[in-house]
KOLFI-521790 format. One record per residue: y, z, x of N, C-alpha, C in turn; residue number from 1; residue in one letter. Coordinates in steps of 0.2 Angstrom, whole numbers. Example, Ala and Ser with C-alpha at 12.3 -4.5 7.8 and 13.67 -1.06 7.14 Angstrom:
BEGIN
   n.Y   n.Z   n.X  ca.Y  ca.Z  ca.X   c.Y   c.Z   c.X seq type
   -28    39    66   -22    39    62   -16    39    66   1    A
   -11    35    64    -5    36    68     0    39    64   2    S
% end
This chain:
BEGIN
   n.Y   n.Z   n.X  ca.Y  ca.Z  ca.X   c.Y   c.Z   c.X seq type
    -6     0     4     0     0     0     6     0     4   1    X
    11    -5     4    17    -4     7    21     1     5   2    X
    26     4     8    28    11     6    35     8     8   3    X
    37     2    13    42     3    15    48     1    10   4    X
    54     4     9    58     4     3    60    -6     4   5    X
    64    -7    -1    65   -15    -2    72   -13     0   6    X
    76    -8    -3    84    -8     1    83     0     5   7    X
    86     1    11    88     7    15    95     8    18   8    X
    97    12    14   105    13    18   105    18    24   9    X
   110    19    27   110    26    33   115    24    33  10    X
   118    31    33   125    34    34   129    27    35  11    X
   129    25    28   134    19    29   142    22    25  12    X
   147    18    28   152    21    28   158    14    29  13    X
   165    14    23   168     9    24   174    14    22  14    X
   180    12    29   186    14    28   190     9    26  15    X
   194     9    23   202     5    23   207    10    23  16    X
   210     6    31   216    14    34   213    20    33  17    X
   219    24    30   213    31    29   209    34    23  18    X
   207    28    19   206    28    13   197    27    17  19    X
   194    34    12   185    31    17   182    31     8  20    X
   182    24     8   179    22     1   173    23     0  21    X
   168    23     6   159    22     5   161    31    10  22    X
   155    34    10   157    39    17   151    41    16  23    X
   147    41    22   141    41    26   134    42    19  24    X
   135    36    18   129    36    12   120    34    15  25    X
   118    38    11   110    37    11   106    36     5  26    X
   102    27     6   102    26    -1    95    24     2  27    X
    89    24    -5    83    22    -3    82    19   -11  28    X
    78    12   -10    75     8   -16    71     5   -16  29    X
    65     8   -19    57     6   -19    58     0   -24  30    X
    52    -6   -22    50   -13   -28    50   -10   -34  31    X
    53   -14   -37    52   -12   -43    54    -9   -49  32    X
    60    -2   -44    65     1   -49    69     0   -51  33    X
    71     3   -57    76     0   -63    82     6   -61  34    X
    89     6   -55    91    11   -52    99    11   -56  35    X
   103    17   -57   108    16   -59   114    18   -53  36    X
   119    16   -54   125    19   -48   131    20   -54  37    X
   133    28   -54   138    30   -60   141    34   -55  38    X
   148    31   -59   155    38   -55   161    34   -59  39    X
   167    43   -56   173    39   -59   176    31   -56  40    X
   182    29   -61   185    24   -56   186    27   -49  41    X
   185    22   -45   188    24   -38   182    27   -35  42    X
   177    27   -37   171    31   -32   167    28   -28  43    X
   168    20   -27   166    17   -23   159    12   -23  44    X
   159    13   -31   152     9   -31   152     0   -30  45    X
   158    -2   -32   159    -9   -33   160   -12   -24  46    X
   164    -5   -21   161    -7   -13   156    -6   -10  47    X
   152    -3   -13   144    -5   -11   142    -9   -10  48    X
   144   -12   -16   140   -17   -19   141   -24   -13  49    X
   148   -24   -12   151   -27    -9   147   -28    -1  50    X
   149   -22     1   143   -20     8   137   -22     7  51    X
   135   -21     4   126   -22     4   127   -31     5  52    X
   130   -35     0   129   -42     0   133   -45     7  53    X
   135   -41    12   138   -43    17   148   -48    14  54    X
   150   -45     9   158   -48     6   161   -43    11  55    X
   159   -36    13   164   -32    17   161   -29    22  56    X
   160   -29    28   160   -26    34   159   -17    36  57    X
   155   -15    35   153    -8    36   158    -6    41  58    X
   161     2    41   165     3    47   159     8    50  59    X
   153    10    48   148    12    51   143    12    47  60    X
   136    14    50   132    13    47   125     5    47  61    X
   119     7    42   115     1    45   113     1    35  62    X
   112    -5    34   107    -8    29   101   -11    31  63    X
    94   -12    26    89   -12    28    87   -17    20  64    X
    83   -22    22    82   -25    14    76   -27    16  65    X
    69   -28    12    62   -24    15    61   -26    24  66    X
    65   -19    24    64   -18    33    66   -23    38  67    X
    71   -27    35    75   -31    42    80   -28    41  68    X
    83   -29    45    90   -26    46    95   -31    44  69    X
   101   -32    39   106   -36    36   112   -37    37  70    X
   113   -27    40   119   -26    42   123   -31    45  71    X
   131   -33    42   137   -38    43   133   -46    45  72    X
   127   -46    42   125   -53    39   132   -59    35  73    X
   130   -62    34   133   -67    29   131   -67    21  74    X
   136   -66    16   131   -67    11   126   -72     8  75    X
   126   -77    11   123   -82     9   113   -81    15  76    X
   112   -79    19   108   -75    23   104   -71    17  77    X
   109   -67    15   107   -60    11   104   -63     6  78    X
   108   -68     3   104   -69    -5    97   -72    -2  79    X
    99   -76     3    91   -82     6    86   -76     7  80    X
    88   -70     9    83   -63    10    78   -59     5  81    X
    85   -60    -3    84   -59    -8    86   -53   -12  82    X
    92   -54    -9    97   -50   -13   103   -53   -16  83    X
   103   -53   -23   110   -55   -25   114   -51   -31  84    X
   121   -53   -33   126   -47   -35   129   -53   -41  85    X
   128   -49   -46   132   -54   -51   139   -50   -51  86    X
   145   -51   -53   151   -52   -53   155   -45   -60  87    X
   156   -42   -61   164   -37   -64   167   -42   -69  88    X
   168   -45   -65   174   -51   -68   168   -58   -68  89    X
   166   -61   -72   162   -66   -71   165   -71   -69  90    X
   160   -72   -63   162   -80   -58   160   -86   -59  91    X
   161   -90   -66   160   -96   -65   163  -100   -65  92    X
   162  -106   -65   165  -113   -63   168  -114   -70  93    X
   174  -113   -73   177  -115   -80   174  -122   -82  94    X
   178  -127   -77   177  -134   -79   170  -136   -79  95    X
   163  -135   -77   157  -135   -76   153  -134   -81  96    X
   147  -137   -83   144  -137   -90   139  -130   -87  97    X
   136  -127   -92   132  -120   -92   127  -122   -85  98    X
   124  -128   -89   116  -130   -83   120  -129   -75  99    X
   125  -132   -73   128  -135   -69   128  -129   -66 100    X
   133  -124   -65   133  -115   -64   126  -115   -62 101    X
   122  -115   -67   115  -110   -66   111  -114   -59 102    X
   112  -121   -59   111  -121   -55   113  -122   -47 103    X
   118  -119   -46   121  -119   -40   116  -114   -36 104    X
   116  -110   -41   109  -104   -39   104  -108   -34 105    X
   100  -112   -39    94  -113   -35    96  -118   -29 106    X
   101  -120   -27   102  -123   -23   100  -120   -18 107    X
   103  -113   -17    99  -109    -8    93  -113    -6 108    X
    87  -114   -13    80  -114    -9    80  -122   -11 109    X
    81  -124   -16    79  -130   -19    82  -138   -18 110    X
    79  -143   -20    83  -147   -21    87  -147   -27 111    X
    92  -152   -28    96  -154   -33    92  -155   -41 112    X
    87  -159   -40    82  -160   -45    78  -154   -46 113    X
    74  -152   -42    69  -145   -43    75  -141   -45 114    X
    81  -139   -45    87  -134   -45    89  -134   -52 115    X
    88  -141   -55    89  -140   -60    84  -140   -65 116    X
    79  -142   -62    72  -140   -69    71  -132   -70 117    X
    75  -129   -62    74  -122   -61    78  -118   -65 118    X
    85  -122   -66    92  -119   -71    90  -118   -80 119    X
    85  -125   -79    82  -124   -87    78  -118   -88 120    X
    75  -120   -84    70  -114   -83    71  -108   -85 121    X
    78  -104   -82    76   -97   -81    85   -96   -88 122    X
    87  -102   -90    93  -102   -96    88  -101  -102 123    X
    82  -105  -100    77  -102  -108    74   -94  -109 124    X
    73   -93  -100    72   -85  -101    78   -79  -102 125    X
    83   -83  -102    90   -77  -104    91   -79  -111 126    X
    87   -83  -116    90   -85  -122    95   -90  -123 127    X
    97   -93  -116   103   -98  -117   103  -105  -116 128    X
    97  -108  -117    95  -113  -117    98  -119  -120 129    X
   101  -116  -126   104  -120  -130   110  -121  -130 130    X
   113  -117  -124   120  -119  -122   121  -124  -115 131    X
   115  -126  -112   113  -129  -107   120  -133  -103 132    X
   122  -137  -110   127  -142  -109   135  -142  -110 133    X
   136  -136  -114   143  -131  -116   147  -131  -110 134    X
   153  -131  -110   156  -129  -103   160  -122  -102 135    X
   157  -122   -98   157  -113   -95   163  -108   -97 136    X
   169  -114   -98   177  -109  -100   175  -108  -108 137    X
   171  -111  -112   170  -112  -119   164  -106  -122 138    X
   165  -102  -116   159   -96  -118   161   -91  -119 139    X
   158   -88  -124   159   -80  -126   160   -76  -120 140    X
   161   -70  -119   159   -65  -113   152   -64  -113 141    X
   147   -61  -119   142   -60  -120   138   -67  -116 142    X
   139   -72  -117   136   -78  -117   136   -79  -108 143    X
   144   -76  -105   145   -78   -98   139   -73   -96 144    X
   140   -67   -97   135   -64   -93   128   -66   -95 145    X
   125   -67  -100   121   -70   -98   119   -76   -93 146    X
   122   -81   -92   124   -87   -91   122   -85   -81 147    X
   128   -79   -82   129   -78   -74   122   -75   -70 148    X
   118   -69   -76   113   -68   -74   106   -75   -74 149    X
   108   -80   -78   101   -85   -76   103   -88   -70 150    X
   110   -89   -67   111   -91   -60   108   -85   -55 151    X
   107   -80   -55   106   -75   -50    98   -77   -48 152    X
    95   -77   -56    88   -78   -55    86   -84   -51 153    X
    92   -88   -53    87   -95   -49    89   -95   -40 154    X
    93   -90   -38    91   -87   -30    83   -85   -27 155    X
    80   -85   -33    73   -81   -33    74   -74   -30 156    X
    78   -68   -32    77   -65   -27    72   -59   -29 157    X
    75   -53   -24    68   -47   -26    72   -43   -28 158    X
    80   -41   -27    83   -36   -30    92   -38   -31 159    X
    91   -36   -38    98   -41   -41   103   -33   -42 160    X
   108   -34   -40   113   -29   -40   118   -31   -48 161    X
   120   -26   -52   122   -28   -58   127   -25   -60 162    X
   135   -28   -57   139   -24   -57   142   -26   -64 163    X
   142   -21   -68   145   -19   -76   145   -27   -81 164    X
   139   -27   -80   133   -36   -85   137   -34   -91 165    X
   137   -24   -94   138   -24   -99   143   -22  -100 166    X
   149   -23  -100   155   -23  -101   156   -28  -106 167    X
   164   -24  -111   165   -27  -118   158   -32  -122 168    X
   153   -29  -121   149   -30  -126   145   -24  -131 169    X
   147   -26  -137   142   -23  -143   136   -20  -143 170    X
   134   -14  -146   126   -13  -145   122   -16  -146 171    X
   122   -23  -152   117   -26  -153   115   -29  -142 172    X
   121   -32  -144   123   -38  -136   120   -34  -130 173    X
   122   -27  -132   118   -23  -125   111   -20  -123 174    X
   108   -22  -132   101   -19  -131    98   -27  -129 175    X
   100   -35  -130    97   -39  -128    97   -38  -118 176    X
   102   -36  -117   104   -34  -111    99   -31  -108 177    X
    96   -27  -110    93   -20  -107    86   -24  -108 178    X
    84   -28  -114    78   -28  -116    77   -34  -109 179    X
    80   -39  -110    79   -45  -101    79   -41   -95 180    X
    81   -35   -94    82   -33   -87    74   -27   -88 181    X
    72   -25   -93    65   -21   -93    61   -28   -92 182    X
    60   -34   -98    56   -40   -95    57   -43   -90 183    X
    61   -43   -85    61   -47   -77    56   -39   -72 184    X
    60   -36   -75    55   -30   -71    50   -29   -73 185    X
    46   -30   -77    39   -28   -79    35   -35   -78 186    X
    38   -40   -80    32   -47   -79    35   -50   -72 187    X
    39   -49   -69    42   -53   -62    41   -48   -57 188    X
    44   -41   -59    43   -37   -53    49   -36   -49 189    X
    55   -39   -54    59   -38   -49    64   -29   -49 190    X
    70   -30   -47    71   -22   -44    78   -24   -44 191    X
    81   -18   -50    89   -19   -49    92   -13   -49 192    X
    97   -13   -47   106    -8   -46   109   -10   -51 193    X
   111    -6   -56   116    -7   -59   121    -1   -60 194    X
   127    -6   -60   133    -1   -63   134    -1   -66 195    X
   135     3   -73   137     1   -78   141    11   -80 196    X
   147     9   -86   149    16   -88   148    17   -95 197    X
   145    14   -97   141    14  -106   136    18  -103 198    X
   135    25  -104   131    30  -102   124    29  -107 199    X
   126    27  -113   119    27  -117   115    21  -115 200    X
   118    15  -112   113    10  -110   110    12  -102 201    X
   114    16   -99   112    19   -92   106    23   -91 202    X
   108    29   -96   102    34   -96    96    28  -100 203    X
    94    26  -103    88    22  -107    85    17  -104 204    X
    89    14   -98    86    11   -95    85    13   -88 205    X
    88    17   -84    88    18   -79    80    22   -76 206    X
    78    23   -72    72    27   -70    74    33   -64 207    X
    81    32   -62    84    35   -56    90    35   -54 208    X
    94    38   -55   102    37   -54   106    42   -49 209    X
   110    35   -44   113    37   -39   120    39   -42 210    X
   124    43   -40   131    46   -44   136    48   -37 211    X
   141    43   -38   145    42   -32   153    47   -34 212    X
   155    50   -29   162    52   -31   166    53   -24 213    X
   172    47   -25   174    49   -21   172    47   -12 214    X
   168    41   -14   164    38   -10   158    42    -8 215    X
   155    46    -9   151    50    -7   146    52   -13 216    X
   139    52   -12   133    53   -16   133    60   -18 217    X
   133    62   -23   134    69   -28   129    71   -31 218    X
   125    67   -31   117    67   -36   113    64   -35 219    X
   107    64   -37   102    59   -36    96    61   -41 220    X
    94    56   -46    87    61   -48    85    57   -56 221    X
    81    59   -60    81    54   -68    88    55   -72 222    X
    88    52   -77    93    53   -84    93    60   -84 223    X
    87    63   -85    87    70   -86    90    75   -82 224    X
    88    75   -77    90    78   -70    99    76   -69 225    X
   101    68   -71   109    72   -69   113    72   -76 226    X
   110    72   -82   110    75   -88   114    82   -88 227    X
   111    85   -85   111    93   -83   113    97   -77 228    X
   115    89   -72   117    93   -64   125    94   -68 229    X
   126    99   -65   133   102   -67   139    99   -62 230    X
   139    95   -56   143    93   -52   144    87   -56 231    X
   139    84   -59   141    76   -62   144    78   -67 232    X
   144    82   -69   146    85   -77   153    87   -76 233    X
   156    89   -70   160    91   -68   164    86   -67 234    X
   163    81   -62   164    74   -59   165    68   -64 235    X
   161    69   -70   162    63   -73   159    62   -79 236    X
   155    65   -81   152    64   -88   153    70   -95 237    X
   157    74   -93   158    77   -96   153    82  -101 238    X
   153    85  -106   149    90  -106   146    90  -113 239    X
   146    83  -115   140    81  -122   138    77  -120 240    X
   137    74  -111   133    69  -110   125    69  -113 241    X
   121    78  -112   115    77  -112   113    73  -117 242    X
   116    72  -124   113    70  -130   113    64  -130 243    X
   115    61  -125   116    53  -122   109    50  -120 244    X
   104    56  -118   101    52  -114    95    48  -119 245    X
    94    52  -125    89    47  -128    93    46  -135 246    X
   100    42  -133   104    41  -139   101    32  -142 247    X
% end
């Protein structure tokens, strides 16, 4: 049985001037987990995110993505490793039809033609197949992330980082959300980070949650476990969170 984790951080750490946004973090993530990353604004998750894909340059510290070393790689390196990060702000190409986007993804591995049987391919498994030919600026928000997430998949990778997929959407649109990212993990196998600050979709899906403040790691453990840790409660979720967690 491999044991070795799929991401390893150590004491990773990213300053701007004397603002120290990440500070000496220790992160580990076995195949397969369904991982959360919660804190206030400003606590440094979206720079992580950042670090991890190589967008910003560690002021110390080492990343580990199954056992090579990544640290201040290129991003385009990382995703061919198998690591990719979907976007806050969704980054697609306005003037570009849906298929076109989705397949810019499979291009790291594939050709042009394989790229795109590939875009079809993984647009039917997000449910957006039917928008294949829509152009990207004429999409709901609900629609773009989906959209953003079938271009991730066609990277092939093993661990997809999920900064805030769920933002301004609905509960129907969030439980579609959660229910694609438990099917990629159960029939694919694949292992993701997500950030998100809708507590009721975090605690339901997650299996193990990292809790940043401040740049610095403040918890670690199930829904349940930081349900109840009184430092997070204090930091950031205030104090009706536990009923959240099998809301």
């Amino acid at each position: 049985m491999n044991t070795t984790p799929l991401l390893r951080v150590e004491n990773l750490t990213r300053r701007f001037g004397g603002l120290v946004a990440v500070n000496n973090l220790q992160l580990s993530v076995q195949q397969g987990e369904l991982i959360g990353l919660i804190g206030p604004n400003g606590a440094g998750k979206t720079t992580l995110f950042n670090l991890l894909m190589g967008l910003v340059k560690p002021s110390a510290g080492e990343i580990y993505l199954a056992g090579e070393r990544i640290t201040g790689q290129k991003p385009h390196n990382i995703a061919r490793l198998g690591m990719v990060k979907t976007f806050q702000n969704v980054a697609l190409f306005p003037e570009m039809t849906v298929l076109d986007n989705v397949l810019t993804g499979g291009l790291l591995r594939l050709s042009l033609n394989d790229a795109r049987d590939f875009a079809c391919e993984n647009l039917a498994k997000v449910g957006m197949a039917h928008i294949a030919d829509k152009r990207a600026a004429d999409l709901t928000f609900p629609e773009k992330a989906l959209v953003e997430m079938a271009r991730a998949l066609c990277t092939q990778p093993k661990l997809v980082l999920l900064d805030e997929v769920m933002a301004a959407l609905n509960h129907s649109e969030m439980d579609q959300i959660l229910a694609l990212i438990r099917k990629l993990r159960n029939e694919e196998g694949l292992t993701f980070i997500v950030i998100e600050h809708h507590m009721r979709a975090i605690m339901n899906l997650c299996e193990r949650i990292f809790v940043l403040s401040f740049g610095q790691k403040i918890a670690e453990g199930t829904p349940q476990d930081i349900s109840r840790n009184q430092d997070v409660i204090a930091a950031y979720l205030g104090n009706d969170m536990e009923a959240g967690v099998h809301a």
